[in-house]
N, C-alpha and C positions, 0 to 999 in steps of 0.2 A: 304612370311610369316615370317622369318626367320629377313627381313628387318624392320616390322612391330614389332615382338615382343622385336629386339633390341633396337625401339623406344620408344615405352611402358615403358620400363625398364628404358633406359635417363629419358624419364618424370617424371616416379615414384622417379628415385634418386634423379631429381632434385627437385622435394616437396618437399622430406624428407630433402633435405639438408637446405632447406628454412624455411621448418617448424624445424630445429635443432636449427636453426639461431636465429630464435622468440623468440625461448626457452629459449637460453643462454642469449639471448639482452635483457629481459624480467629480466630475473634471477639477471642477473646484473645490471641493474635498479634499481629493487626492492631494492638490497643490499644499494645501492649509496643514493637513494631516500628516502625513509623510514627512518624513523629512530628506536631507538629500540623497540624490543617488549620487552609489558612488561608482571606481570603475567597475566592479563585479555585478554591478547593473547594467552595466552599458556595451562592457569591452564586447565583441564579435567577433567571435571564434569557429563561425560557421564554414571556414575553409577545411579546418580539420574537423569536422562532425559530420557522421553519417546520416545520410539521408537518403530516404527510401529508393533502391535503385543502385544508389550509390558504388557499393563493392558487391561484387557478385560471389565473394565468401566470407566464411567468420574468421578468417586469416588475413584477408584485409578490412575485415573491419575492427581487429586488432591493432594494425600497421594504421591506420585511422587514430585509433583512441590514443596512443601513443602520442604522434604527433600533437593530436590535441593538447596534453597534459605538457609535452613542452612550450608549445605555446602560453597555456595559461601563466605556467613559470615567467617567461621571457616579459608577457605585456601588464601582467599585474603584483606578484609576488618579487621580480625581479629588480623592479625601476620603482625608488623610493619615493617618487615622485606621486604613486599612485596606492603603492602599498596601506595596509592598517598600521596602524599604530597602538590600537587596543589591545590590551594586554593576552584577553582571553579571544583573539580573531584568528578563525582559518586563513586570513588573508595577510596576516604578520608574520612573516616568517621567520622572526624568531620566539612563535608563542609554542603552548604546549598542543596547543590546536590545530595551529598547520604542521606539525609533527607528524599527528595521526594522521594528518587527512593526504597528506605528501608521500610520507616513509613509508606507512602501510600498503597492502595488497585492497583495500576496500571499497577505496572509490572506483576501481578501475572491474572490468569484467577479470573472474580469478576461476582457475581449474583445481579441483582436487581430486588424486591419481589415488585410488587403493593400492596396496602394495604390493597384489597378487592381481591374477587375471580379474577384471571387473565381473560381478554379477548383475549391471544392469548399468543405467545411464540416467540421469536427470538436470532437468534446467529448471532454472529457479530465481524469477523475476521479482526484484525488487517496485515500493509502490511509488508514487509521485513526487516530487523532491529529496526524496531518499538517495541511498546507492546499497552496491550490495554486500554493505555489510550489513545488512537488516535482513537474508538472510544467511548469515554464517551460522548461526545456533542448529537449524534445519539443513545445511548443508553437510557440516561433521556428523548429525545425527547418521543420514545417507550414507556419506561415506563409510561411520561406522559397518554400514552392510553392507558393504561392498561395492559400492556406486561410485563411478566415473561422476564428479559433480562438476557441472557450470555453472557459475551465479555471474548472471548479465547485467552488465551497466547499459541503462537505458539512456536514448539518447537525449541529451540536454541535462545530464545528472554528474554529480559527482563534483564538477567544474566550479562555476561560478552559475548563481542564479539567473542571470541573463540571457542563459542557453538555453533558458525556457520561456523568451517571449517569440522566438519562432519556431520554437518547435512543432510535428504533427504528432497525432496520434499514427500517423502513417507510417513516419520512421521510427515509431517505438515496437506498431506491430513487424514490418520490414526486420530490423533486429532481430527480433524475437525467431522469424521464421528460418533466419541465418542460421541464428544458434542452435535453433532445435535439430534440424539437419544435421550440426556438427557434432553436438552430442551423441544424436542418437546414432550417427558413423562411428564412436567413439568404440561402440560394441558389435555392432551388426546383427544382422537380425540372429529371433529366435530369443533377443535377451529382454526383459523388459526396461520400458523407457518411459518411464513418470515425466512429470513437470507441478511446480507449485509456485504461488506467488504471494505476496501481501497487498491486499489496497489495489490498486492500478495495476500492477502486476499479476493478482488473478483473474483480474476482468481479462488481459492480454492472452494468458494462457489456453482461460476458458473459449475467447474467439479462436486464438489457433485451432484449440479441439474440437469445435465445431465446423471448422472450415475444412479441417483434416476427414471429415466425416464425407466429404463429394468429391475431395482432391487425394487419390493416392501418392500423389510425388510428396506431400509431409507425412514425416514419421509420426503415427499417432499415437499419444501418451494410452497404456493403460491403466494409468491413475492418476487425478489432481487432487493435488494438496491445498486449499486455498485459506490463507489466514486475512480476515477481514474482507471479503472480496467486495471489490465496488462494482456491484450488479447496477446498483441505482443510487442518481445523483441529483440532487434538487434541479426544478428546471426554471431556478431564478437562472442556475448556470447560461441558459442559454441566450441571458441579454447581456454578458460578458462581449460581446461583438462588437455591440452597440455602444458600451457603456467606455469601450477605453478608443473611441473614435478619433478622439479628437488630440491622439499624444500623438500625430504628429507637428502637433503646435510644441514650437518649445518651452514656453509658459506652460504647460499641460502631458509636458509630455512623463510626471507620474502617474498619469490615469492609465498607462500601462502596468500598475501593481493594485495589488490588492495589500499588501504589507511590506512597507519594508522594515525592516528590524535588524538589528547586529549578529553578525555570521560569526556565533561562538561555538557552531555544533562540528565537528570534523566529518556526519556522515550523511548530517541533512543540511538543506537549506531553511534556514528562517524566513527570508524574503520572500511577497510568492505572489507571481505575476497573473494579471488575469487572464492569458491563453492558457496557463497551463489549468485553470478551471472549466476553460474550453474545450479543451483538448478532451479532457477525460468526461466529460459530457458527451461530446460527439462518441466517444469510444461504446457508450454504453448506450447509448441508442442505435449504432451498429450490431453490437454485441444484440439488442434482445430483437432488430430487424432479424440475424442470424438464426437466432432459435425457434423466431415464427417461418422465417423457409425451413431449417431441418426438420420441424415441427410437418409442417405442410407437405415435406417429403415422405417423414414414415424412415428418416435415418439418425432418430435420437435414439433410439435405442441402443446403435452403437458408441452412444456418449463412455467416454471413460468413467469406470467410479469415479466418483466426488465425493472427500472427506473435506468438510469444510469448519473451521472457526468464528466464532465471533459472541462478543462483547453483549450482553443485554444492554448494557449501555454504550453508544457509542454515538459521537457527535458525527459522525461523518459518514456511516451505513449504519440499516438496522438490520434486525433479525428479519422481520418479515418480508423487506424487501430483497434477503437472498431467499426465500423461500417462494415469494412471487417471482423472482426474477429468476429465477434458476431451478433450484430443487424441488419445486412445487409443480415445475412445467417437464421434468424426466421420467420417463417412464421408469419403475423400481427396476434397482440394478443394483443394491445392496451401498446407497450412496448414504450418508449421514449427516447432519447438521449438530456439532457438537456446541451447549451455549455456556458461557459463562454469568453466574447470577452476580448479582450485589451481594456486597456484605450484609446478610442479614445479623451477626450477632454483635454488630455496632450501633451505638442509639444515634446513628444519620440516617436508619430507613427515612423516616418521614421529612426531609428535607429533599429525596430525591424527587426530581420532577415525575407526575404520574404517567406519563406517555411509554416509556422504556417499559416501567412494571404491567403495563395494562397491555403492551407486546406480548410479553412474556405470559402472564396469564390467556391470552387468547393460542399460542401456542401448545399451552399445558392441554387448552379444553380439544381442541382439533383430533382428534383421534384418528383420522383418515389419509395420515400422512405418509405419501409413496417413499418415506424414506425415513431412517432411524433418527430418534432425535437422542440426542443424550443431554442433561444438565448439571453444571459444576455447580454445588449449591452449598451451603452452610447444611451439618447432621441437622439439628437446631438449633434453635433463634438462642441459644445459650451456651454455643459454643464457636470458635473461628476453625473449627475443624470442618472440613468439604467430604461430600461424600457425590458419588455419580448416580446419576438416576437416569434410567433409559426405558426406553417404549422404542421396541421393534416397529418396523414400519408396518399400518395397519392393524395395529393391537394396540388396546388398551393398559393391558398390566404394565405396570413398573419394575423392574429391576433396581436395587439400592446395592451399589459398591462403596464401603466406606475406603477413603484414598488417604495417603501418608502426607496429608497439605490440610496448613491451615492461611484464615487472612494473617498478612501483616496486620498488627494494632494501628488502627487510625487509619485504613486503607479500606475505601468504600464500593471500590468495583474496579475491576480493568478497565479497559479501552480500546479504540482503534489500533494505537499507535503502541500499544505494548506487549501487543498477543506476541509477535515473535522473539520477544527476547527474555534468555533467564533472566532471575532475578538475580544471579551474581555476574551478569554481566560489566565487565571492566569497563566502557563508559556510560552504560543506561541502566545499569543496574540498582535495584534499591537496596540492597545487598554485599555491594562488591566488595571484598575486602583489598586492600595496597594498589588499588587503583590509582596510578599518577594523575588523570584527568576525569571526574569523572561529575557525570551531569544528573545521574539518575536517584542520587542519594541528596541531592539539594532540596532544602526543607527552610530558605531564610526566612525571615521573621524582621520585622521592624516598620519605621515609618514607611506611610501609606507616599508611595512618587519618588519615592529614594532612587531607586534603581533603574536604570536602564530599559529596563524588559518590564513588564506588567508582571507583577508578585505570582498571575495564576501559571503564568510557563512556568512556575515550579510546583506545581498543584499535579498538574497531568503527572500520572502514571507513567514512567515509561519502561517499565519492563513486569513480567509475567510470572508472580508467583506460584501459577501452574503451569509454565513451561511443562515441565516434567507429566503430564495429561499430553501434551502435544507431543512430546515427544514418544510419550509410550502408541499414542497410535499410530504414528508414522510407523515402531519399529514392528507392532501390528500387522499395519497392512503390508510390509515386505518380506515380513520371516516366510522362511522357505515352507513349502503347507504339511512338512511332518514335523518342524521344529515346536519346542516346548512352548507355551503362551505368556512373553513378559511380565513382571510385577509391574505395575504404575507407579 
């Protein structure tokens, strides 16, 4: 025994010593790597930001967000002392960039009012570093049908990056539970009341709807929209604890990022701290504790459909893992997994790493699946035209819809971060025509360290040449059940 617990003890020192090791190598990294922070790393704004508890309506957690946004004015954009000076910075206030991110309705939570009595209600979560102008394309869709729409600023977003090195997942979900509440008051009962999200945003919704399934006091959606949903998140995430230990040394104290980089987006963050990796890790291991109790209860069934999105390729979720984590564990209720393929009729097939295609073929073969699957895919390998292919749940046959989309030339797949937005989106569009600012049609070229930023942030994708697929299912699943069937 004596032998046994002397070995115990070696193992345990030798972790610690290992996990010491990370820490420091990490720490010092960070130092070496990064470069400085500035004040939108650091400024603390947590007097005006909501926090779990906080306001006990979505009215003062407006009267919240408000004062927030004056603040940030006053201690960073205000006082030249601390402002950017880069030309294309959110944080310069005389760029084209703090323009949008200032003047517009985007960063901040925004209502959209139909102009007759609503036919329903929806809240619409933006994902991690974002805000919620990521979903405005999904939100007009809504309202086109008559939808009362709220797209919620989540807490620690929109502002300065640094709102995300205290944030929880608590006060994201807390929010969320606000909103939906005020939403779905927006109509009263008897009307329907959706919810959709992107990224971190679906995972948020998806727990609401499962927590709404034992709690009557939340209005429960009956339908989620989810684009890109972060069901599951590597569980490197979980030494993010560990690893930024030691920033409260101030020699050390960048080992609270994971990047920092120049803040030229108006509706995301570039910088990105390593709680907010935490955060959404702890969320998703909530999130699928959740589905093993309602699991365990015998009350998934009343899950809401679930139309969901996502990428064959995607650095940050994959397909099977909303299939394992989600769709794969709901009893059939007419839910869907809709995927986007690669570009097959460009010669980069064989560059793309095999892991994504070797997903997607093990999906193809599964036949058994409690829910529809559909695929956005090239007709043939000899043409950039898509066509849809679907297999009802539990059936084998295919259905082929050929659709009005083809690939962009030189565009090799979607992504995480581009499912929700068109392609002529005014700043992420690859498309956009007389766009004053825009990020999503950047394609530079030249010496290799030129620039600022790593050449590949203009590789990413950032918006969705088949929006128009996503939109036609949304307008799908809301038309009234005698109206005519949309074209795609």
């Amino acid at each position: 025994m004596r032998g046994l617990l002397r070995w115990l003890a070696y193992l345990a020192g030798f972790a610690a010593a290992v996990l010491a090791t990370i820490v420091l190598v990490f720490a010092v990294q960070a130092r070496l790597r990064l470069p400085d922070l500035r004040a939108w790393h650091t400024v603390t704004l947590g007097q005006q930001e909501f926090r779990a508890g906080r306001a006990a309506s979505f009215a003062e957690y407006l009267a919240l967000e408000e004062r927030l946004f004056v603040e940030l004015r006053r201690r960073v954009l205000d006082d030249a002392a601390v402002a950017d000076q880069q030309m294309f910075s959110r944080y310069n206030p005389a760029s084209a960039v703090a323009r949008l991110a200032l003047e517009t309705p985007f960063n901040h939570s925004y209502e959209l009012v139909p102009p007759g009595e609503a036919r329903g209600a929806a809240l619409l979560v933006h994902g991690l570093s974002d805000s919620p102008y990521s979903m405005r394309a999904l939100a007009e869709t809504l309202l086109a049908q008559g939808y009362y729409v709220l797209a919620l600023r989540l807490p620690g977003h929109g502002t300065a990056p640094a709102a995300l090195v205290d944030v929880s997942w608590e006060d994201w979900y807390g929010a969320v539970v606000l909103a939906a509440g005020h939403a779905a008051s927006k109509v009263g009962a008897g009307k329907p009341f959706v919810a959709g999200g992107h990224s971190t945003g679906a995972a948020l919704v998806t727990l609401y709807s499962l927590r709404s399934l034992a709690d009557p006091a939340l209005p429960r959606p009956q339908r989620l929209y989810l684009v890109s949903p972060a069901i599951g998140i590597s569980p490197f995430a979980a030494l993010t604890q560990a690893v930024s230990s030691l920033a409260f040394i101030p020699a050390f104290e960048k080992s609270r990022w994971m990047d920092v980089l120049p803040e030229y987006d108006p509706y995301k963050y570039n910088s990105f701290p390593v709680n907010a990796a935490r955060q959404i890790y702890a969320l998703t291991r909530v999130l699928q504790r959740t589905l093993d109790a309602e699991a365990q209860s015998g009350r998934l069934a009343g899950m809401p459909r679930v139309m969901a999105f996502q990428s064959i390729v995607d650095s940050t979720i994959t397909a099977p893992q909303v299939v394992r984590g989600l769709l794969g564990r709901l009893p059939p209720n007419g839910h869907e997994l809709l995927v986007f393929d690669i570009n097959r009729g460009e010669p980069l097939e064989g560059w793309i790493a095999p892991g994504p295609l070797e997903d997607l073929e093990r999906l193809r073969a599964a036949t058994d699946l409690p829910f529809r699957l559909t695929l956005i895919a090239n007709r043939s390998r000899d043409t950039r035209a898509v066509a849809a292919y679907t297999r009802r749940a539990g059936e084998r046959r295919v259905t082929i819809e050929n659709l009005p989309y083809q690939w962009p030339a030189g565009v090799f797949s979607v992504g995480h971060v581009s499912l929700p937005f068109p392609i002529d989106d005014p700043v992420y569009g690859l498309a956009a025509a007389g766009a004053g600012f825009n990020l999503g049609a950047l394609a530079p070229k030249g010496e290799s360290g030129a620039l600022v930023v790593s050449a590949g942030t203009f590789e990413r994708l950032r918006s969705n040449p088949f929006w128009g697929v996503i939109q036609a299912k949304i307008i799908e699943g809301e038309r009234p059940a005698d109206a005519a069937r949309p074209a795609p």
